[in-house]
C-alpha positions as CSV (number, residue, x, y, z in Angstrom):
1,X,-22.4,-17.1,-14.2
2,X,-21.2,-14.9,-11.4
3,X,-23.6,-13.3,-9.1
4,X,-23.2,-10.1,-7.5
5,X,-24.4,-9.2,-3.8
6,X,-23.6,-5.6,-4.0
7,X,-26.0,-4.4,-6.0
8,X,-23.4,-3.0,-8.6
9,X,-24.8,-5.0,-11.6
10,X,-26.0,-1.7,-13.2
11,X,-22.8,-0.5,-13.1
12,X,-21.1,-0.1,-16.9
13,X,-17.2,-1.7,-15.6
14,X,-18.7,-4.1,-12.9
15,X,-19.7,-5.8,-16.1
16,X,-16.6,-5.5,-17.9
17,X,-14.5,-6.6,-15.0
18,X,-17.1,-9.8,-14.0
19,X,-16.9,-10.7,-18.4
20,X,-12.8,-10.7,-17.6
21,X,-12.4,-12.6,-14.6
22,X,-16.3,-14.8,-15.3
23,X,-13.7,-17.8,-17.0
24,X,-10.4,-17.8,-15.3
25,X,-9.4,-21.1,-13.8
26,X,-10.3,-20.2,-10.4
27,X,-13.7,-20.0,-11.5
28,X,-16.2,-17.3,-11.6
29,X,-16.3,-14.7,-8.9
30,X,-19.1,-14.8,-6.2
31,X,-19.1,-11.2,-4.9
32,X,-18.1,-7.9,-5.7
33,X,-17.2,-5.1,-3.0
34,X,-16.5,-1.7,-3.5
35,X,-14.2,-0.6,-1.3
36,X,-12.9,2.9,-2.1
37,X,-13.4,4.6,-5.6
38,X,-16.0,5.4,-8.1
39,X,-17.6,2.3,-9.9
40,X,-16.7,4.1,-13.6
41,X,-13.2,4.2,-12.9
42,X,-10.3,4.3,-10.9
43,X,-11.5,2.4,-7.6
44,X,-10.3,-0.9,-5.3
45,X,-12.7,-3.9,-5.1
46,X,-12.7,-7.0,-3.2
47,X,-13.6,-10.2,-4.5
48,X,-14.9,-13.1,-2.8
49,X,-15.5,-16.2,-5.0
50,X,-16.7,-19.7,-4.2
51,X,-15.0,-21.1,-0.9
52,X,-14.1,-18.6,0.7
53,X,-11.0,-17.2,-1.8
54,X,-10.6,-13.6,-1.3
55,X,-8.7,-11.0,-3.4
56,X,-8.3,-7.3,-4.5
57,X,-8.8,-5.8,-7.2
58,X,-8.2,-2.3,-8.8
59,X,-9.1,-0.9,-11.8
60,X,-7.8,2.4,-13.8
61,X,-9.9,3.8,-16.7
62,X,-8.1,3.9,-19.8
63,X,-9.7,6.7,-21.3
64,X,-7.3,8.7,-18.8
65,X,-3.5,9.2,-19.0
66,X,-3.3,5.9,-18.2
67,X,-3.6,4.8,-21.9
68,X,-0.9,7.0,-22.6
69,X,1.9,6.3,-20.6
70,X,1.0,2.1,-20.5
71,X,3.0,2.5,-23.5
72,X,6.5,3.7,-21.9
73,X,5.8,1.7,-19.1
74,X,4.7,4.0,-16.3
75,X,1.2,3.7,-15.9
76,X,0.4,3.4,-12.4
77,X,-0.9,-0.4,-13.0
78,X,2.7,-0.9,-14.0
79,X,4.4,1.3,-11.4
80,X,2.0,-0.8,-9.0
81,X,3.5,-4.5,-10.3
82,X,6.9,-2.5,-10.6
83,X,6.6,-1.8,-6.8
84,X,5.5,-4.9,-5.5
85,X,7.9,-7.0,-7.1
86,X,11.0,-4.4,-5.3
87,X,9.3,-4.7,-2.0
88,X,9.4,-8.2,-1.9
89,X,13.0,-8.7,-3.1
90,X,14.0,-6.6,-0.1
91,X,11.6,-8.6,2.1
92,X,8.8,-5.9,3.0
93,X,5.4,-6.8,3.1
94,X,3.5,-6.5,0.4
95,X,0.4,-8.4,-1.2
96,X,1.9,-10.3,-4.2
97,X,0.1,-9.6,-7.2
98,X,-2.0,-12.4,-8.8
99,X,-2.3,-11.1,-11.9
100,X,-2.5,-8.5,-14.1
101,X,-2.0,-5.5,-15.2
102,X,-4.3,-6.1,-18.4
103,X,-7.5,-4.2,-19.9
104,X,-11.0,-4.8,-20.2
105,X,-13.3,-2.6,-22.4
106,X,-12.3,0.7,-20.9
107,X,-10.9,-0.3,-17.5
108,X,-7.2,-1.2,-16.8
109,X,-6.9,-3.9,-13.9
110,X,-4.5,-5.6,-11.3
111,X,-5.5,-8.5,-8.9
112,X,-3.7,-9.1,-6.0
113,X,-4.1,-10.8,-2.8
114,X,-6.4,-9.8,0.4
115,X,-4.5,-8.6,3.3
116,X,-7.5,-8.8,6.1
117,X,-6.8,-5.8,8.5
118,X,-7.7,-2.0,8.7
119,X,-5.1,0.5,8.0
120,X,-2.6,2.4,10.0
121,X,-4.4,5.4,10.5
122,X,-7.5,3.7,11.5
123,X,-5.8,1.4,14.0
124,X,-4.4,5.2,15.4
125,X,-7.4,6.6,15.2
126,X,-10.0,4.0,16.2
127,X,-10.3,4.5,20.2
128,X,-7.1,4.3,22.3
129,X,-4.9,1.9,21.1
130,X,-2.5,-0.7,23.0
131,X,1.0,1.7,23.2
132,X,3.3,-1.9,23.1
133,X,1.3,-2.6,19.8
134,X,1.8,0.7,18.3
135,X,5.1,0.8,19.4
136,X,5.7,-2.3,17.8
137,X,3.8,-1.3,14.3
138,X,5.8,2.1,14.9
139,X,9.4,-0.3,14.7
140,X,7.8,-2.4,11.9
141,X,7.4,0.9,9.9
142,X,10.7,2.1,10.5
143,X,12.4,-1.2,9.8
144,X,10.6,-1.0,6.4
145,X,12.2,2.3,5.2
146,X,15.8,1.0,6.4
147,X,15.2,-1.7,4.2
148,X,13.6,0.3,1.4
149,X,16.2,3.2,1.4
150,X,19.4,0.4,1.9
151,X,18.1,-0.9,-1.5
152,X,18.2,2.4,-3.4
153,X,14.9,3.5,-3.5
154,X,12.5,5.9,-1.8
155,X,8.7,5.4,-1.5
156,X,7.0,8.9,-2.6
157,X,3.9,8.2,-0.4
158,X,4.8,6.1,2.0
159,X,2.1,7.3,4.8
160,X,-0.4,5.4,6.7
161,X,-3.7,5.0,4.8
162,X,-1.7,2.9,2.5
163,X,-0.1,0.3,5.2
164,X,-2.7,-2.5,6.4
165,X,-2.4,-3.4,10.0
166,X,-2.7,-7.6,9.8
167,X,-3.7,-8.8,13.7
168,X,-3.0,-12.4,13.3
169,X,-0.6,-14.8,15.3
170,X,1.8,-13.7,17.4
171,X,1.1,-9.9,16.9
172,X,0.4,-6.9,14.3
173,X,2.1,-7.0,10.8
174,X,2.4,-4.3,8.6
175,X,1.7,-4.8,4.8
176,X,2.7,-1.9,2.4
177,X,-0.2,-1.9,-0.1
178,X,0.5,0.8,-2.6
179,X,3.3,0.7,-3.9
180,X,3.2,3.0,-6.9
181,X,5.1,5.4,-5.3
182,X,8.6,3.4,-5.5
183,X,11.4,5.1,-6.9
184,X,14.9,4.6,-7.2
185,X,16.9,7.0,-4.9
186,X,21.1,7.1,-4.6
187,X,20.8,9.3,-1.7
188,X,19.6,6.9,1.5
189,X,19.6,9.6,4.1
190,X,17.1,11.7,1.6
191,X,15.0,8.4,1.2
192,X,14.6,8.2,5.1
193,X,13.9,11.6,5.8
194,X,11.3,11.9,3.1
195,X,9.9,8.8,3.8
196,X,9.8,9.4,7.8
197,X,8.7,12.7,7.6
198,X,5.5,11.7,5.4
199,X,4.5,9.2,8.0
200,X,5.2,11.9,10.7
201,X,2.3,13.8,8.8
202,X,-0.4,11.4,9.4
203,X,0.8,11.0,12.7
204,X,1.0,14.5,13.6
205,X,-2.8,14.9,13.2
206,X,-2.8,12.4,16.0
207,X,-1.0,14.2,18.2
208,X,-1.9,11.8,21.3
209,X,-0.2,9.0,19.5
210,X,2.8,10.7,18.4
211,X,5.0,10.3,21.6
212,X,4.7,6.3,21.7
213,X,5.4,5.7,17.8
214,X,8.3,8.8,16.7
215,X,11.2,7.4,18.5
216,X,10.2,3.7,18.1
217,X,9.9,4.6,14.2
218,X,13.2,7.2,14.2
219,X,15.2,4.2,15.7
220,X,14.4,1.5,13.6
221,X,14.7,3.4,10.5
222,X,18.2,4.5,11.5
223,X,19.6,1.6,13.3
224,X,21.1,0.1,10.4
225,X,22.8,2.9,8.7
226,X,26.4,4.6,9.2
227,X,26.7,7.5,11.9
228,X,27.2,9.9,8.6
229,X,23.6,8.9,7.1
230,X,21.8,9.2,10.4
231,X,23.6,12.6,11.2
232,X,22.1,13.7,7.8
233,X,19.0,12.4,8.4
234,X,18.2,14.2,12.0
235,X,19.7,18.0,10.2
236,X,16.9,17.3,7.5
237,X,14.2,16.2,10.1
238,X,15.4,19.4,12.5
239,X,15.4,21.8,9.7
240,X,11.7,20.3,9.5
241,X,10.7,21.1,13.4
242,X,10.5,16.9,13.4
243,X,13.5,16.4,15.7
């Protein structure tokens, strides 16, 4: 039987998702958080079960487009697995999905695991924080969309709400944990620019954190790439007012 300490058990798809998971082998589930989202529908949860095993969870509803395109193979639950599995051929971060995508009642789900961290714009945002660090998130973030754009694809919303901030061992780590927005993309200077200049976004709002991570980012997202590629990549980012 699994017990909820949430207080969500009036809640129509807590119930569906708790029937779906109440007999898989790593037992029933011991706690249910809502983290973003609404409880009859699209929304992120974190589960907890018996010692200590923590994982996420999100949930589409089907009664949305999402029942029509899981058929051609671009629902986001799909796109989501889809993504994942790219980033970590390529070696970016990314938590590896446990299981899913599959339906219950009217929700569509994916498990994957818990990256335990805050995101990227509240590690900005959240007092002053340590310029080395941010610096070396900044280069982190960079190297990822070197790596993402060398292997032919783009990621459409690459920003920092959906990058978790891991502060274990030997310094901060950066985990991409939405990954929906992977495309494929022959041009790499138009994957870098897009991709940099929607992380500039975020960043902009932050004005007082801007100096320490742009060039730390702008370097190690053009470091590996041919003098013709980077050349492209600052006109774009210029035409832009970012460079």
């Amino acid at each position: 039987m699994c017990v909820l300490h949430f207080g969500f058990c009036e809640a129509y798809p807590t119930r569906v998702v708790l029937r779906l998971y109440s007999d898989r082998v790593n037992g029933p589930s011991d706690a249910m958080e809502l983290i973003k989202g609404q409880r009859n529908g699209r929304a992120v949860w974190r589960i907890e079960r018996p010692g200590g095993v923590v994982s996420t969870l999100k949930t589409w509803p089907t009664w949305s487009k999402c029942l029509l395109t899981f058929p051609l193979g671009i629902a986001q639950p799909q796109r989501q697995r889809r993504g994942s599995e790219r980033l970590d051929r390529i070696g970016v971060r990314t938590p590896p999905i446990i299981d899913g995508p599959k339906f219950a009642g009217r929700l569509c789900t994916l498990e994957l695991e818990w990256v335990d961290g805050r995101t990227a714009l509240d590690h900005c945002v959240s007092g002053d924080p340590d310029a080395d660090g941010l610096r070396m998130i900044a280069a982190q973030l960079g190297s990822n969309v070197a790596l993402i754009a060398n292997a032919g694809y783009v990621h459409r919303d690459m920003k920092l709400s959906n990058i978790i901030i891991e502060s274990k061992g030997d310094g901060p780590r950066a985990w991409v944990i939405d990954t929906i927005g992977i495309r494929r993309c022959a041009s790499k200077s138009t994957a870098i620019f897009r991709m940099v200049e929607r992380l500039l976004v975020e960043l902009d709002a932050h004005r007082n954190h801007l100096e320490a991570a742009w060039l730390p980012l702008l370097r190690a997202a053009l470091k590996p790439m041919s003098k013709s590629i980077r050349q492209a990549v600052l006109v774009q980012l210029r035409a832009h007012q970012w460079a």
